[in-house]
N, C-alpha and C positions, 0 to 999 in steps of 0.2 A: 447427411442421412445416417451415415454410420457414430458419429454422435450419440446424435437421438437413440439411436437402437442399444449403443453401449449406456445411456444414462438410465433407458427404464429399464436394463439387466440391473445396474448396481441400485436403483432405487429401490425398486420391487426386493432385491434379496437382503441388498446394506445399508440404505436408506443413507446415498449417499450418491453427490449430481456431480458432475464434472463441471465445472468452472470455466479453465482454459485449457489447453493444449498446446503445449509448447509454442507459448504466445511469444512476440519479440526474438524468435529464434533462442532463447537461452535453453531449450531441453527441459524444462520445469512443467510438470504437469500440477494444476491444482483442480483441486478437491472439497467438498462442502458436505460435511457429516453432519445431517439435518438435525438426525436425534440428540445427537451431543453438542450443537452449537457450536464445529470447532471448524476452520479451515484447514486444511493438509496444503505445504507446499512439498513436492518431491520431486527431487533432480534426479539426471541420468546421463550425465558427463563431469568431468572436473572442473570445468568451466562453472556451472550448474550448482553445482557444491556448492566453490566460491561464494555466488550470491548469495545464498542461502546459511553459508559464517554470517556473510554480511548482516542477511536479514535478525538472525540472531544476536550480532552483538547493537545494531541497531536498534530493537525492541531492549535490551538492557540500558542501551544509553536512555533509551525514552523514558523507560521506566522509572528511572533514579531521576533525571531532569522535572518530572509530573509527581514523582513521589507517589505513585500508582504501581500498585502491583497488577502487570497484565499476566494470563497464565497462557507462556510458549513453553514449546520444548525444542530441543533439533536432537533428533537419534538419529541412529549410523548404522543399520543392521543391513542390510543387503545393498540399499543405497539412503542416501541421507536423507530425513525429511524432516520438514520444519512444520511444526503444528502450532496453532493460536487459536485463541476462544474470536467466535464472529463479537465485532461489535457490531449495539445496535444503535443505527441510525438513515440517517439517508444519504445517496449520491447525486453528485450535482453534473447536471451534462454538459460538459466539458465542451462539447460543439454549440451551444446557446453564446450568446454575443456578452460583449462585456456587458452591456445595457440591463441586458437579463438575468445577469449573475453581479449584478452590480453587489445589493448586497450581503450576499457571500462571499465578493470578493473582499469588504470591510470586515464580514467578520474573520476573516483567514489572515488578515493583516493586524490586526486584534491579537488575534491569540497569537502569532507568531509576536509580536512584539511583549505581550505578557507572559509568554511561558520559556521561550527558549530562551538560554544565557546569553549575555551580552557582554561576550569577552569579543578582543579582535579577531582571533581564532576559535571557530568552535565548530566542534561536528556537524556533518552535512548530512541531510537526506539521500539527496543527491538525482532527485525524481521528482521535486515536489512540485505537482500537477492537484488537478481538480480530482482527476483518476485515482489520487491515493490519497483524498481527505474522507470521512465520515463525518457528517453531521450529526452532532449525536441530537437527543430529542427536545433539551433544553437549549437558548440560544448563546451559550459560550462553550459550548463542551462538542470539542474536535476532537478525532481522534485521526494519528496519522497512523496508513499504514504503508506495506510494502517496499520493506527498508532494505533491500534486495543490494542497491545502488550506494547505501552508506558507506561514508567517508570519517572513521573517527580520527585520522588526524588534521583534519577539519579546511576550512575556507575561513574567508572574512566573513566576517558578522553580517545577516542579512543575502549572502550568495543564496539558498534558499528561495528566500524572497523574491529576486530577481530572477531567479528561473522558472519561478511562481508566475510572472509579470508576461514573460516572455509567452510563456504556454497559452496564457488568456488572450494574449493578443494572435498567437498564430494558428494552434489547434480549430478554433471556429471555421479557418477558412479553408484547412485542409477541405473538409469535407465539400465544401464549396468548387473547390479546386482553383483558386485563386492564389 
């Protein structure tokens, strides 16, 4: 309830929804500035920061790996906050069965195999869930986010992937309770 009552204060004055709430326990609140198309993530412990380096030099690795300029920032005035243009596209429900996300699941294995490097070692996501793919509107064009969790000195090639495999298989049944 108090949610709701704090989102139509910042909508109605700042045109701007609250997202999460110190989701996962890390202290990150984020944020959706509707007028401007951008996400706000902002921390409020040292822990919190942390991810938010991360998130930062993650969206740099992605950047240079896609050869796309995405436009982040992370400033540090009273506490740090890490800002990014929304992309658009769609999300896929992470609790639907493999069967149903069959092929989403192709295409994510797709694009992982055509875009990220294929060295033994390379930078990890370190999250890479259903929860932090976008679909963008054309069918090859993924956008990952929420690089909170990156890892640039990295995993074996494909670690990723498999953590990918894993969430598909187990996520659906959380919900289940199975």
């Amino acid at each position: 309830m108090i949610k709701k009552i704090v989102n139509f204060f910042l909508y109605f004055f700042f045109n701007i929804k609250i997202i999460r709430i110190l989701s996962h326990k890390n202290k990150i609140i984020i944020l959706e500035n509707l007028s401007k198309n951008l996400f706000y993530k902002i921390s409020f412990s040292r822990s919190a920061n942390n991810l938010l380096l991360n998130e930062n030099e993650g969206y740099k690795w992605y950047s240079k790996v896609l050869k796309k300029k995405f436009n982040f920032k992370l400033s540090d005035n009273f506490f740090k906050r890490f800002e990014i243009e929304k992309f658009h596209g769609n999300l896929v429900d992470y609790h639907k069965s493999v069967i149903i996300n069959k092929k989403n699941i192709y295409r994510v294995i797709n694009y992982y195999k055509k875009n990220l490097p294929k060295k033994k070692i390379v930078s990890a996501h370190g999250d890479f869930t259903f929860a932090n793919l976008v679909f963008g509107n054309d069918k090859n064009s993924i956008y990952i986010i929420d690089w909170e969790n990156f890892k640039k000195s990295g995993e074996p090639w494909g670690f990723d992937l498999v953590y990918f495999f894993i969430s598909i298989a187990i996520l659906p049944n959380l919900k289940k309770n199975k």
